[in-house]
ChimeraX commands (.cxc) that place a marker at each C-alpha (Angstrom):
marker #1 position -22.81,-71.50,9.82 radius 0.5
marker #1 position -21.67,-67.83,10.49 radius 0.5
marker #1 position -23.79,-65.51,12.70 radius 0.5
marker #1 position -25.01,-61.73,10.98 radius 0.5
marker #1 position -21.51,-60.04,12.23 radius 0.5
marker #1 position -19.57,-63.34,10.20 radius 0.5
marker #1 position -17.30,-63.25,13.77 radius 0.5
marker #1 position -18.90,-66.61,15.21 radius 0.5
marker #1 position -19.07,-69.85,13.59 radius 0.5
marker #1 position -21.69,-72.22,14.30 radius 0.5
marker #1 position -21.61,-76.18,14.01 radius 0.5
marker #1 position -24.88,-77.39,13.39 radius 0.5
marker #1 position -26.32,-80.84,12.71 radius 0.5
marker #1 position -29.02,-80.99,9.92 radius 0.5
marker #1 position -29.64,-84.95,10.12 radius 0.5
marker #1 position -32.41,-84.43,12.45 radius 0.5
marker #1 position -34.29,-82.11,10.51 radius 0.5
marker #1 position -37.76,-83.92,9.98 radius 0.5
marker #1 position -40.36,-82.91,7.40 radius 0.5
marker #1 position -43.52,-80.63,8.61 radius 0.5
marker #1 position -47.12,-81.31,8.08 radius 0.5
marker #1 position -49.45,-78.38,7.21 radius 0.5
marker #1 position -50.53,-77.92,10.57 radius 0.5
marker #1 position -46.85,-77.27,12.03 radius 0.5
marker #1 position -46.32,-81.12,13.14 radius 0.5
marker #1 position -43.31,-83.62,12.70 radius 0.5
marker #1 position -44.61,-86.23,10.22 radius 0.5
marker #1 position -44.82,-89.81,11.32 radius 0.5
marker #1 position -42.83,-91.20,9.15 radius 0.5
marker #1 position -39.62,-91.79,11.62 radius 0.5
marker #1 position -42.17,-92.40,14.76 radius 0.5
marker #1 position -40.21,-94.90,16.66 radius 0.5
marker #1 position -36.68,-95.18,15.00 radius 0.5
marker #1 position -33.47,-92.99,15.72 radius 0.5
marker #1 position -32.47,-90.49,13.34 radius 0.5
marker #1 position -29.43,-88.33,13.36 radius 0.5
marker #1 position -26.10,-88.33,12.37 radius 0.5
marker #1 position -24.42,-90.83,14.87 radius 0.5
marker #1 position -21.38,-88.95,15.19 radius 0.5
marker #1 position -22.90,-85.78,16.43 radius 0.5
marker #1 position -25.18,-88.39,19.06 radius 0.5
marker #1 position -25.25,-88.37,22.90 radius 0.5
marker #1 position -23.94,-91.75,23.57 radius 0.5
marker #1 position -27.23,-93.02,24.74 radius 0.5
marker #1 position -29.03,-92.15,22.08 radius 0.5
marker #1 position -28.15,-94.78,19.01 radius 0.5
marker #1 position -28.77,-97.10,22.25 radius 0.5
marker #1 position -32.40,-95.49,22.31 radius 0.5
marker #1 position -32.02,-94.91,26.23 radius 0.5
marker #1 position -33.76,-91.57,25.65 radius 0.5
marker link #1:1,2 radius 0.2
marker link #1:2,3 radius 0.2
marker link #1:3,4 radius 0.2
marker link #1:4,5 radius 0.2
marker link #1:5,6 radius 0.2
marker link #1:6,7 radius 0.2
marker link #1:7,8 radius 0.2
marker link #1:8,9 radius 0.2
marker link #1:9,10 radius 0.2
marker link #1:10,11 radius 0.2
marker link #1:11,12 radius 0.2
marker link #1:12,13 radius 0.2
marker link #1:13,14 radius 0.2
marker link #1:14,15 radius 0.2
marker link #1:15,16 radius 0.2
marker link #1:16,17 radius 0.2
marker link #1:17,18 radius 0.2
marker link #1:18,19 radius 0.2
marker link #1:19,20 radius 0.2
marker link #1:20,21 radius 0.2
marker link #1:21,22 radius 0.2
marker link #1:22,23 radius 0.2
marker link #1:23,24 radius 0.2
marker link #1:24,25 radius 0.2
marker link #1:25,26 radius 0.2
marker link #1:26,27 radius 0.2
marker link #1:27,28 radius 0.2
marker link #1:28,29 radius 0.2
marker link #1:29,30 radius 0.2
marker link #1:30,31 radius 0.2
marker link #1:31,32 radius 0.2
marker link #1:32,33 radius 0.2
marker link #1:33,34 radius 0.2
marker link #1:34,35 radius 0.2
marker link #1:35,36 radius 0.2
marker link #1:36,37 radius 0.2
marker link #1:37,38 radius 0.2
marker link #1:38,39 radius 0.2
marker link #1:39,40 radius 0.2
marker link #1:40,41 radius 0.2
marker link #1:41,42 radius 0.2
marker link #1:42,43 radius 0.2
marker link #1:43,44 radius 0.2
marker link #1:44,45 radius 0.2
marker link #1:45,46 radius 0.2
marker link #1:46,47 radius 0.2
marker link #1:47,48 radius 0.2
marker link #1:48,49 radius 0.2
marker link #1:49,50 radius 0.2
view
């Protein structure tokens, strides 16, 4: 991603991203299980030390 100026790029990870309920909440459907993209993980966290 590029900020407004397109000077600064940005890495970001979008395998985290979660779908909403109406009222603003994460949905429960990943309650309990790690999501991400492992590569982009803190080392504890495929190890759900978190």
């Amino acid at each position: 991603m590029v900020d407004a100026t397109g000077s600064i790029i940005r890495i970001s990870d979008f395998g985290a991203s979660a779908r909403l309920e109406s009222q603003g909440s994460v949905s429960g459907q990943f309650q309990g299980q790690v999501i991400g993209t492992f590569a982009f993980m803190a080392p504890e966290r495929p190890e759900s030390e978190v």
